[in-house]
C-alpha positions in Angstrom: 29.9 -66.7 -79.5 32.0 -69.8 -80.1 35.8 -70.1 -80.1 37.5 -68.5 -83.2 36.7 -71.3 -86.0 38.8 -69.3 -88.6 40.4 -72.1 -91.2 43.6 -70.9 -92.0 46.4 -71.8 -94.3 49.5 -71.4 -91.5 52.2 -71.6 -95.1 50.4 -68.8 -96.4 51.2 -65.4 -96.3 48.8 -62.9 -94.3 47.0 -61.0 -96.5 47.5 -57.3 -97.0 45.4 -54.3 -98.2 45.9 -53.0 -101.5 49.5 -51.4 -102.1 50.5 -51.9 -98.8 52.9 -54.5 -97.1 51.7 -56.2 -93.9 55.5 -54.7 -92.2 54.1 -51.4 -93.3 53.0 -50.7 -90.1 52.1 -46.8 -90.5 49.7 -47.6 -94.1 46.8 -45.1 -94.0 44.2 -45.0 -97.0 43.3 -42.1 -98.7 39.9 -40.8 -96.3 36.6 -42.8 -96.5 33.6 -41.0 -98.0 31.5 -42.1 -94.3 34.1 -40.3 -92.0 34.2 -43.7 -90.2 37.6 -42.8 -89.3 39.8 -39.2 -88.7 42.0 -38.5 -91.3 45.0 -38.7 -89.0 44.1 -42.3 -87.8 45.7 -45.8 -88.6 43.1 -47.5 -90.6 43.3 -50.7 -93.6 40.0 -51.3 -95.2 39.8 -55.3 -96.6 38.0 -57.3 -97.5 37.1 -60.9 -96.0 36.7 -63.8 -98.1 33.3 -63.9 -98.7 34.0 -60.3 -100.7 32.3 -58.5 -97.1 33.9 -54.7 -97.0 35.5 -54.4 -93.6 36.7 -51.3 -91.9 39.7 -51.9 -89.2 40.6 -49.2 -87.8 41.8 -47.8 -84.3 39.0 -47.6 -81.5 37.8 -44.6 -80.0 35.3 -43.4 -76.9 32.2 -43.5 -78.9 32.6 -47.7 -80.0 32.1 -48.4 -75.9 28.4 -49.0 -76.8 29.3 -51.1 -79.7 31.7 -53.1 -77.4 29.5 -53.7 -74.5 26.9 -55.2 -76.9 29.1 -57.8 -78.6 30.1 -58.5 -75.0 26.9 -59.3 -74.1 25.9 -62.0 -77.1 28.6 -63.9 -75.6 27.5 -67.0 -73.8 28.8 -67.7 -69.8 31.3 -70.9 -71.2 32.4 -68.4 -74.4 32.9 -65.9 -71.7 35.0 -67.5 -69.3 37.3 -69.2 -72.2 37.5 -66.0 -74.2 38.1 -63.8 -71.4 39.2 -66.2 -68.1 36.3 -64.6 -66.1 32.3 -65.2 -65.0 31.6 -61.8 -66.1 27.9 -60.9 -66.9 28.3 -57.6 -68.5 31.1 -54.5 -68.8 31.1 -51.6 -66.1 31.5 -48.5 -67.6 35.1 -48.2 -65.4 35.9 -51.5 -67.7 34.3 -49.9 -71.0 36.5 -46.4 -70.5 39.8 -48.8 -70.1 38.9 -50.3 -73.5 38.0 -47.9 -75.3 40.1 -44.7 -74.5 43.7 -46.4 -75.2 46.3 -44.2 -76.1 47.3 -46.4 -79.3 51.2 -46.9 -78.1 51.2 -48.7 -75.0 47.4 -49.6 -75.1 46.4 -50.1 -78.6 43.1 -51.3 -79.9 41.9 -51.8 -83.5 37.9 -52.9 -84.7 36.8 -54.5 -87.7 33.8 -52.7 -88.9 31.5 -54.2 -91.4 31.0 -51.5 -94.1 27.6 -52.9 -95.2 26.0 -53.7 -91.9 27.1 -50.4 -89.3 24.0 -51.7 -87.3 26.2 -54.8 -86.4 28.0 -54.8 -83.0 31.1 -55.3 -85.2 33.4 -58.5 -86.9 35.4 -58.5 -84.3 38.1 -56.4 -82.1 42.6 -57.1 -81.7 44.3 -55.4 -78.9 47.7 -55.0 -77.0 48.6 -53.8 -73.9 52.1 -53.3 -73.1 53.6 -54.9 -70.0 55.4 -51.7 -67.7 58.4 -53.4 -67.0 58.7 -56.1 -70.1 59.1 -53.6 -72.9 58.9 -54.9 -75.7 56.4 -57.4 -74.7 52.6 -56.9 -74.6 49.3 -59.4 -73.6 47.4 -59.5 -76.7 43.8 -60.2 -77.3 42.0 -60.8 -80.5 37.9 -61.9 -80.5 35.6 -62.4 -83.8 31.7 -62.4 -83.8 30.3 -65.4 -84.4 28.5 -64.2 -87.8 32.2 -63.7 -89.2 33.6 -66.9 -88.3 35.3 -68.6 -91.4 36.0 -65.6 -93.2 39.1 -65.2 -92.7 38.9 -61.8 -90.1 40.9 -62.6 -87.3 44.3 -63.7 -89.6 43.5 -59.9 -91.0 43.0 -58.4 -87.8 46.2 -60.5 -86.1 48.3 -59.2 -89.1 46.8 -55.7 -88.4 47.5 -55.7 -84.5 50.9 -57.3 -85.0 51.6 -54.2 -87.7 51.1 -52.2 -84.9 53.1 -53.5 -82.5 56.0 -53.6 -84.2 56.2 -49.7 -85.4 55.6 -49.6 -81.1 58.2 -51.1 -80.7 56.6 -54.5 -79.0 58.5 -57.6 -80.3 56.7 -60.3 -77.9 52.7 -61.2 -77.9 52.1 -62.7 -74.9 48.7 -64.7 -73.9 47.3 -67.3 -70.9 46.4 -70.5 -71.5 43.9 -72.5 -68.9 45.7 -75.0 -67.6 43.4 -77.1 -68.7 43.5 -76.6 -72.2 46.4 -79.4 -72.8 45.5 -79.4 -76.8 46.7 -75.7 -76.9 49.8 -76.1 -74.4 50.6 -78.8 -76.8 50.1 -76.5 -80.0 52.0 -74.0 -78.3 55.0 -76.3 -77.1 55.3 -77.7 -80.8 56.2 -74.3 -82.3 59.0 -73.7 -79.5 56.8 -70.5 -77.6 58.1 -69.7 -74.1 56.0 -70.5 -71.0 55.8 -70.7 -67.6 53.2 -71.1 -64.9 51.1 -67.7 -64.1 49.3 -69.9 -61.3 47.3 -73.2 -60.7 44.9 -72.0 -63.6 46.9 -70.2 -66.1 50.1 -70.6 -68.0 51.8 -67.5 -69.4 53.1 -68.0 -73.0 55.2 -65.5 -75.0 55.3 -65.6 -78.9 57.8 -63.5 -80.7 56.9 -61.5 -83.7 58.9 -61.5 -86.8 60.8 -59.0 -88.1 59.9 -59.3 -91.3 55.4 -59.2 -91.0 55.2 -61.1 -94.6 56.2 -63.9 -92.3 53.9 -63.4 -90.0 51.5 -66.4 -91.2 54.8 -68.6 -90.8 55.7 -67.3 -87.3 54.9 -68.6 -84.0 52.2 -66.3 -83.5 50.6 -66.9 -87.4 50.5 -71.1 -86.8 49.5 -70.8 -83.4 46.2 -68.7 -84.6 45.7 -70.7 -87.5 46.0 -73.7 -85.2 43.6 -72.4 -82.6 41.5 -71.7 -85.5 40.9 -74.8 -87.5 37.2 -75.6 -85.7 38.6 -78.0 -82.9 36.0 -76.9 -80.2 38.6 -77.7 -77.5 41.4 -75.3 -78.9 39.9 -72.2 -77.3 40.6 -68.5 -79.5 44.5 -67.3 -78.8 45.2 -64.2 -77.0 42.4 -64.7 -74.5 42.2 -60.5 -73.4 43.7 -58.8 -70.3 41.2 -59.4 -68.0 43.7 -59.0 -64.6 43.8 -55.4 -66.2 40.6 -54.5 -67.0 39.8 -55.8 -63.2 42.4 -53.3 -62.2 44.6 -55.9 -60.6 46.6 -59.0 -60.7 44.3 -62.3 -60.6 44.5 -65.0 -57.7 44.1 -68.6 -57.3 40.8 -67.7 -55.5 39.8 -65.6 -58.6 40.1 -68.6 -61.3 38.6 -71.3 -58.9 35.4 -69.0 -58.3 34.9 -67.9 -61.6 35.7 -71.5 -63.2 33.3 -73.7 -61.1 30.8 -71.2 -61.8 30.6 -72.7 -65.2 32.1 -75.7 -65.0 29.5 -77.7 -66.6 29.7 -75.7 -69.7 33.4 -75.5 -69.6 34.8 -78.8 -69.1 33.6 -80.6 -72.2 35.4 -77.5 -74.5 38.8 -78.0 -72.3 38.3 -82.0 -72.5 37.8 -83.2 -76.2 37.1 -86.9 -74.8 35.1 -85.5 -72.3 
């Protein structure tokens, strides 16, 4: 899989299922004819550009198969920039964390394609609040490579962010590798926060809108639709929460491990002259 290659429009505004606003964060559709979902569950079905039927809808305990295979078609460099970590394959431990979430201060939403349920999925958006930073939370959003182009991760941002807000998180916050100056740059232009996490990382906080029609205009809508233009060397916002899933805060020893073990195959995404 290969950073999120998305092309979007950052003056337009994110699109929305059917008779529902993006700010209307509780939507539910009438029940499916598939029972792909419960009928109590947050769900939107869209549809990506390309007129593909997509499904997003909250995870559950039964999608950790479905997880741990779209985790394993990513390659070690799309690992480590997606998810800051030399990781081979999920543990169960890590599959329970991601997939039983209790939606409010752990939520996670897949895009299912309604055509092809054989598929690993289009792609998966998820928050995890911070304990002591409220209304902030480290976000993550990652879209198969099959999907790229079709405009699923802008529906799946507006879809997580919709959620967030009726949580009550006002703040998306992501890491950045040092490194990656062309982001840092991105990010600086649109005025997010950030400071250093360590030597590798820099923590950047994007607040959300109030108002989610404005979502594509926000500092979290042009930073995705920046990140997701095809430059190779702007890597996918909202890399996940990897110091979580690991059950514990990252070192300096952590990122210089797990970065010069591919090195070779990072460097030339982190240095576009490279």
């Amino acid at each position: 899989m290969t950073p999120e290659s998305d092309p979007v429009d950052p003056d337009a505004v994110l699109p929305s299922p059917p008779g529902t606003g993006a700010s209307d964060a509780e939507a539910v559709e009438p029940p499916l004819d598939h029972d792909a979902v419960a009928p109590d569950a947050w769900h939107r079905r869209v549809e990506l550009r390309d007129g593909t039927a997509v499904l997003i809808r909250q995870i559950r305990p039964e999608d950790r198969d479905r997880l741990a295979a779209g985790f394993a078609e990513l390659s070690p460099a799309s690992r480590y920039l997606r998810f800051h970590s030399a990781v081979d394959e999920l543990s169960e431990e890590q599959l329970t964390y991601l997939t039983e979430v209790d939606h409010v201060d752990h939520e996670a939403l897949v895009a299912v394609d309604l055509d092809r349920p054989e598929r690993a999925g289009v792609g998966v958006a998820r928050y995890v609040r911070e304990p002591y930073e409220r209304e902030t939370a480290e976000a993550a959003i990652t879209v198969a490579d099959a999907y790229h182009g079709q405009g699923a991760g802008t529906l799946l941002l507006g879809a997580l962010a919709a959620r967030a807000r009726a949580n009550g998180v006002r703040v998306f916050r992501n890491y950045v590798l040092a490194g990656n100056h062309a982001m840092l740059e991105v990010f600086d232009h649109l005025g997010a926060r950030r400071e250093r996490e360590n030597e590798q990382l820099w923590r950047v906080d994007l607040p959300l809108p109030e108002d989610l029609d404005e979502l594509a205009d926000s500092a979290p809508g042009r930073a995705f639709a920046a990140a997701a233009r095809g430059h190779r060397h702007l890597v996918s916002l909202f890399p996940p929460i990897w110091s979580r899933i690991k059950g514990r805060r990252r070192d300096r020893e952590d990122d210089r491990r797990e970065l010069e073990a591919v090195r070779d195959d990072v460097d030339p995404w982190l240095d576009p002259d490279g």
